[in-house]
C-alpha positions in Angstrom: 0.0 0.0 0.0 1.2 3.5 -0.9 1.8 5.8 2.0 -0.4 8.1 0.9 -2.9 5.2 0.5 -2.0 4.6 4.3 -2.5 8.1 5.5 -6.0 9.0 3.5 -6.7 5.6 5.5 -5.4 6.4 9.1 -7.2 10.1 8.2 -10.5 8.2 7.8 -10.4 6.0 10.6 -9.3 8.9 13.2 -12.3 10.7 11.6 -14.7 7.8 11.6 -13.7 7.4 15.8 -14.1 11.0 16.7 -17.6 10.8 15.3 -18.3 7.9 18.0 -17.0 9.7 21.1 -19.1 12.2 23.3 -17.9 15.8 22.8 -17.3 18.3 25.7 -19.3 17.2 28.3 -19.9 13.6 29.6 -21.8 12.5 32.4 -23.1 9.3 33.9 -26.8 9.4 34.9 -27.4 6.0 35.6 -26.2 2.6 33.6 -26.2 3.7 29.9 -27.7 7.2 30.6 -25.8 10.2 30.3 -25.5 14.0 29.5 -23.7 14.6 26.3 -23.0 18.2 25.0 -20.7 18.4 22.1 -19.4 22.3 21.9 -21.3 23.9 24.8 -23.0 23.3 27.6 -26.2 25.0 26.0 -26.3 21.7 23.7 -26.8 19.8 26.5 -28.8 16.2 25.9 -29.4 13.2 27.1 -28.3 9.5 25.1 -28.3 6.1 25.9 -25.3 4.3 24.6 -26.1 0.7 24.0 -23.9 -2.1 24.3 -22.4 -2.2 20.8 -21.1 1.7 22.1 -23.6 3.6 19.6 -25.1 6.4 20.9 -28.6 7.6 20.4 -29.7 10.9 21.6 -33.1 10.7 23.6 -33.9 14.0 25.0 -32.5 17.1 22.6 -30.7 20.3 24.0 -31.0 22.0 26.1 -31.0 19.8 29.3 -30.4 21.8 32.0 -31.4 19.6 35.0 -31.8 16.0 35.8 -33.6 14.2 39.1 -33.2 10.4 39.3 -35.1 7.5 41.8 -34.8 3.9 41.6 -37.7 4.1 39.2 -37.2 7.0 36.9 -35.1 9.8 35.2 -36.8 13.5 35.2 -34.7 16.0 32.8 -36.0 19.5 32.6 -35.5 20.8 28.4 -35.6 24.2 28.0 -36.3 23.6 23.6 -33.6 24.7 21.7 -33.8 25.1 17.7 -30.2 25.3 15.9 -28.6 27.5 15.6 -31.2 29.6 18.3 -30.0 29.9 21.9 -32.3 27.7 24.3 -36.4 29.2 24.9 -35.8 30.1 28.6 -39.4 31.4 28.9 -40.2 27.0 28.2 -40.0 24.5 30.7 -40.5 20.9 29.2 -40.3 17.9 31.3 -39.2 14.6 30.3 -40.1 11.0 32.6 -37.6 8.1 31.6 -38.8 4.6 33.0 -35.6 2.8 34.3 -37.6 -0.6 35.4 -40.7 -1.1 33.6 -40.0 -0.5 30.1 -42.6 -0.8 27.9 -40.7 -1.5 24.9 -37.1 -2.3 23.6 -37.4 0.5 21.6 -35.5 3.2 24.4 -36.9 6.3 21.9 -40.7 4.9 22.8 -40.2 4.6 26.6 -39.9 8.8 26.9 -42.6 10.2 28.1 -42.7 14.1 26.9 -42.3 17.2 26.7 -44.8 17.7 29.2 -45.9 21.1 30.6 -45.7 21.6 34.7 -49.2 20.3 34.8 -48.9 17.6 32.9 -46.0 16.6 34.5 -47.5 17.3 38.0 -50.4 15.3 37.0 -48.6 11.7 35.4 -46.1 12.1 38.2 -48.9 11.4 40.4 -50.5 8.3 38.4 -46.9 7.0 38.2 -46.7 7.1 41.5 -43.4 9.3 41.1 -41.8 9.9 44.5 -38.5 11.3 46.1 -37.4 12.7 42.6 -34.2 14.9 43.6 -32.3 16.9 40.5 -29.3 16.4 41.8 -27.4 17.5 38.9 -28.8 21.2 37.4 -26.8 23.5 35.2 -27.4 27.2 36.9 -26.0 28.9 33.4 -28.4 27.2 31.7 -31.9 27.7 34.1 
């Protein structure tokens, strides 16, 4: 092979892995949940990385708080439309079933956006208790 065969190659396959990592900002919500932003923190998301390491973005940017119980993830999404900053004046609430999944599908399992009183009101049919946002982004409220 030609050595500039071999480096149009090694050029593609450092290319090919930086596409698969998580950008910026990585951090574990619970087994294969996590935040992911790529440049800033305003791109904030939430993916699930399955076991082959592919990683599917779940709730879009901009995340800017997360509560967690044995049962359930809670992200609060302010919406953000590229290349618009984030719609502080919107709160959207996202419900994540950790135990009783409904399908193998993870996209399907999501319940949301939901408004305050939506989310007030499934929270209580859920039976949602002792959620906790532990992790919140103050920049981003």
């Amino acid at each position: 092979m030609s050595n500039s065969r071999t480096l149009i190659c090694l050029g593609f396959l450092i290319l090919t892995m930086q596409g698969c990592q998580i950008g910026a900002y990585k951090q574990k919500i619970y087994d294969k949940y996590y935040l992911s932003a790529l440049d800033s923190k305003e791109d904030m998301e939430v993916v699930y990385i399955d076991k082959q390491g592919y990683m599917l973005s779940i709730i879009e940017a901009s995340v800017f708080s997360i509560g967690k119980n044995d049962e359930f993830i809670v992200a609060k999404q302010h919406p953000k439309e590229f290349p618009n900053k984030a719609n502080k004046n919107i709160v959207n609430y996202f419900i994540i079933p950790i135990k009783n999944q409904k399908s193998k599908n993870i996209e399907k399992n999501i319940i949301g956006p939901l408004t305050d009183i939506q989310f007030d009101s499934i929270k209580k049919q859920l039976k949602i208790n002792n959620i906790i946002f532990d992790i919140t982004f103050n920049e981003l409220k």
